[in-house]
N, C-alpha and C positions, 0 to 999 in steps of 0.2 A: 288725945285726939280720938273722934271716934273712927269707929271702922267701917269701911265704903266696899258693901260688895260690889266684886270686879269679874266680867265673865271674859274668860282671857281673851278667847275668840274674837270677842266683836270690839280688840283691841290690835290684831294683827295687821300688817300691812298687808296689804291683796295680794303684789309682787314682790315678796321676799327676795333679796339680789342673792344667790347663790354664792358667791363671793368676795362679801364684804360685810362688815357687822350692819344690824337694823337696829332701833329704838322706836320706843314709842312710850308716850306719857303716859299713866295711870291716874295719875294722882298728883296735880300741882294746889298747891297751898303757899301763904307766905309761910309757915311753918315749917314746912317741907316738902320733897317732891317724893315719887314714885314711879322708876321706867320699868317697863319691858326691854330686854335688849336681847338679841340675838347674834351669835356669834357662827360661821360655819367651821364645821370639824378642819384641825390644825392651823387655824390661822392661829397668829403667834403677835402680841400687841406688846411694846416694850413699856416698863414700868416706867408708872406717871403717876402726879398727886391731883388730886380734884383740892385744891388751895383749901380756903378753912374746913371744907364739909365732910362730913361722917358719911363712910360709903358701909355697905351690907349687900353681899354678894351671898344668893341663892340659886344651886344651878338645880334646875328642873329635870331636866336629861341632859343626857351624857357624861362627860369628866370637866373637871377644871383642875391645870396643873401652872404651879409658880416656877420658875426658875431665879 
């Protein structure tokens, strides 16, 4: 697949909800997709499967912790 530069920026939501998580596409393909997702500090999401798809989690800032 080639590579599509992405300037984050002119991919964020205007009004990020303080919280509750945001997304936003990157990069849709039938081959595959690419979000932004944002999360606010301590929210807590209980483990879940995305069914057949290969996930790759990158955290830009801050922490990411499993339980």
């Amino acid at each position: 697949m080639a590579s599509v530069p992405v300037t984050v920026g002119d991919h964020l939501p205007a009004a990020r909800p303080p919280d509750r998580p945001w997304s936003v596409p990157l990069l849709v393909t039938p081959e595959a997709e690419a979000w932004l997702l944002g999360w606010p500090a301590g929210l807590v999401a209980p483990a879940h499967g995305h069914g057949p798809a290969a996930v790759t989690v990158t955290v830009v800032a801050g922490l990411l912790s499993e339980e």
